[in-house]
C-alpha positions in Angstrom: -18.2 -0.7 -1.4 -16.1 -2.5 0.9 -14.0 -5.9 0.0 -12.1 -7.6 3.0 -9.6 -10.7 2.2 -9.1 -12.5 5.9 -6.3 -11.4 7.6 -5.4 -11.7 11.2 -7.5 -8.9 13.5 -4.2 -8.4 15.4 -2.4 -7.5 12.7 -1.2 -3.6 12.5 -3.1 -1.9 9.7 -2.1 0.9 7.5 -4.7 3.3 5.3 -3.1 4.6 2.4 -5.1 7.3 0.8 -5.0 6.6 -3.2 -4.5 3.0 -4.6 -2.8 4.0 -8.2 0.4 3.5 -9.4 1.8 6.0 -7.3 1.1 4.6 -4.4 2.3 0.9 -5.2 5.8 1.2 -3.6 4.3 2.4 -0.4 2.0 -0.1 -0.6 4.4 -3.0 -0.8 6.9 -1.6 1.6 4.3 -1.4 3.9 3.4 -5.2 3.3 7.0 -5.9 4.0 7.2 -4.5 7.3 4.2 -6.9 7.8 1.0 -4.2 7.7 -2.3 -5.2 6.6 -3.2 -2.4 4.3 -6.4 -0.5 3.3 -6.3 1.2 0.4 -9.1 4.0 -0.3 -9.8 4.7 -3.9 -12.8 5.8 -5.8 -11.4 4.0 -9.0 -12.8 0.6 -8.6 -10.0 -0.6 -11.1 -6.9 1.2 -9.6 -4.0 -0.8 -9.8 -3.1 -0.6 -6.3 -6.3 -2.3 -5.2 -4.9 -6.0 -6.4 -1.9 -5.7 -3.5 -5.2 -4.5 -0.8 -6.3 -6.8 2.2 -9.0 -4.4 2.8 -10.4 -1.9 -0.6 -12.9 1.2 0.7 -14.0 2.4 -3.5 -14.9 5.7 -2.0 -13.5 9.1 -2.8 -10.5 10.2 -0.5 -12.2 13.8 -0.6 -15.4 12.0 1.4 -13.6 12.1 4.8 -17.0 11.1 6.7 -17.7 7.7 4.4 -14.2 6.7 4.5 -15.1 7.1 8.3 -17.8 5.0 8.0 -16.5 2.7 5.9 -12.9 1.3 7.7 -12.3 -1.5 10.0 -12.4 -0.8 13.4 -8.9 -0.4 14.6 -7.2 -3.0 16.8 -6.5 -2.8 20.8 -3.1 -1.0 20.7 -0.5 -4.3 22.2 -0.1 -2.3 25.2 -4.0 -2.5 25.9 -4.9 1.0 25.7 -7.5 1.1 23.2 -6.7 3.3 20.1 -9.6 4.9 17.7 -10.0 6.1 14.2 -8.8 9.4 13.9 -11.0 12.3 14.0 -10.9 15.8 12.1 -10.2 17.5 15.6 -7.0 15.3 15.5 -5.6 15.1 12.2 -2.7 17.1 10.8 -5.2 17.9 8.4 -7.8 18.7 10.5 
């Protein structure tokens, strides 16, 4: 399930991976310094979710839906496009 408020398709985007408490000063720092966030959760109620421009309920364990299910990303200001990041180039991957 994906819910999308309307923000500006320019705007820099952040995914943070969790949308509970824990994650709620990250989450509004981020929206400080001006970031449209995406928050991934599989708890359709986590608390995080109510500060979200864009909510993905998905597991963060499900690495291909939470693929599938983001916003594509913006053209990076510089023009070169950039791409959601794949296993081959993840820290974790």
């Amino acid at each position: 399930m994906v819910e999308k408020n309307d923000v500006e398709e320019k705007q820099k985007k952040m995914m943070i991976l969790g949308a509970s408490a824990l994650q709620v000063p990250a989450i509004k720092k981020a929206k400080e310094l001006g970031y449209q966030i995406i928050l991934v959760d599989y708890d359709e109620n986590a608390v995080g979710f109510a500060l979200a421009d864009v909510k993905l309920v998905v597991s963060t364990l499900d690495q291909e839906e939470v693929y599938r299910l983001s916003p594509p990303a913006s053209p990076h200001p510089a023009g070169s496009a950039h791409s959601a990041p794949t296993p081959q180039n993840t820290a974790a991957g």
